[in-house]
C-alpha positions in Angstrom: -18.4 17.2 -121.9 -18.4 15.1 -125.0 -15.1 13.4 -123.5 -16.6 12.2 -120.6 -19.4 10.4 -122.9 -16.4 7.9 -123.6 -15.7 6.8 -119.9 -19.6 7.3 -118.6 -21.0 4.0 -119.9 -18.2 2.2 -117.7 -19.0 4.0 -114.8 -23.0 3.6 -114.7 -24.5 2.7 -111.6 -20.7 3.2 -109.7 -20.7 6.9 -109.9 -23.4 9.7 -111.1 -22.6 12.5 -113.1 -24.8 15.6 -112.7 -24.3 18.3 -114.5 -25.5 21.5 -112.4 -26.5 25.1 -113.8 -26.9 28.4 -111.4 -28.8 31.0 -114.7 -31.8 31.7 -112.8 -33.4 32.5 -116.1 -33.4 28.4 -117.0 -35.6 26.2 -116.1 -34.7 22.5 -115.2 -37.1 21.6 -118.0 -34.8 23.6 -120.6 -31.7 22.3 -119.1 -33.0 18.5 -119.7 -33.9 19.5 -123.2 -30.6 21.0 -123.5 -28.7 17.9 -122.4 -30.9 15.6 -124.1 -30.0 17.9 -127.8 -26.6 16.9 -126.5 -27.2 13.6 -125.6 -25.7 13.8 -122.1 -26.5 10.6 -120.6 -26.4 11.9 -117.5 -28.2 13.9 -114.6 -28.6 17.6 -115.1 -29.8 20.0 -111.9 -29.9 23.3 -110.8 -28.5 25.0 -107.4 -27.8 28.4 -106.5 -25.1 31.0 -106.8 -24.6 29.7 -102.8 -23.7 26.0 -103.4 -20.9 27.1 -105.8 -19.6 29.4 -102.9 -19.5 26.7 -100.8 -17.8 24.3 -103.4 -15.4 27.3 -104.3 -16.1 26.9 -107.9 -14.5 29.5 -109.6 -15.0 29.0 -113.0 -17.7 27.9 -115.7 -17.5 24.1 -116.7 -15.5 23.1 -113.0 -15.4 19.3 -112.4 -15.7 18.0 -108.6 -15.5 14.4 -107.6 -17.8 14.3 -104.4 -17.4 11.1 -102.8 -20.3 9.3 -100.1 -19.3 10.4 -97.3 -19.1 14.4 -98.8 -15.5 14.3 -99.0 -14.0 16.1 -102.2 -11.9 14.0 -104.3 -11.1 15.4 -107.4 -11.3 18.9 -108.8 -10.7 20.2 -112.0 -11.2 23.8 -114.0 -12.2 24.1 -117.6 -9.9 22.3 -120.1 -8.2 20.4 -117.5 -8.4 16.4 -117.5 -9.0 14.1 -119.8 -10.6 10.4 -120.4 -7.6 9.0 -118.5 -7.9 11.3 -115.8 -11.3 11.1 -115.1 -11.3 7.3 -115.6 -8.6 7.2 -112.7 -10.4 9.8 -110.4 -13.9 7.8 -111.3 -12.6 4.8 -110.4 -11.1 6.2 -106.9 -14.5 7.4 -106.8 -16.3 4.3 -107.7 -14.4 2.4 -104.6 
């Protein structure tokens, strides 16, 4: 996460990153305190165990590129990617 703080400021108001938690024992107030510690300077949410079904996210930390229309674009599993990935797969996104 502290990678994509490089490339997020470039990408601000063309695509929103939300970073999403499923521990039912967190509130979204913790989780904002949490990324505010970390100074994420973006989004963070909370869905259920059922959204990840849906997304097939296997893994903790999985990145998915969702574009308007609800299309998936890009999808990457912990310690996968890098700025120069994501700055290619935000910019596809950002189009």
């Amino acid at each position: 996460m502290q990678e994509l703080k490089v490339i997020h400021s470039e990408f601000v108001g063309l695509v929103d990153i939300i970073a999403v938690d499923i521990t039912p024992t967190v509130s979204l107030d913790e989780l904002v305190n949490f990324g505010e510690t970390q100074d994420y300077p973006w989004l963070m949410g909370r869905t259920s165990i059922d959204t990840l079904q849906d997304l097939e996210v296997l893994t903790q930390s999985t990145k998915i590129g969702i574009e308007s229309d609800g299309t998936l674009a890009y999808r990457e599993i912990m310690g996968v990617g890098n700025v120069s990935v994501w700055r290619e797969a935000f910019t596809q996104l950002s189009q």
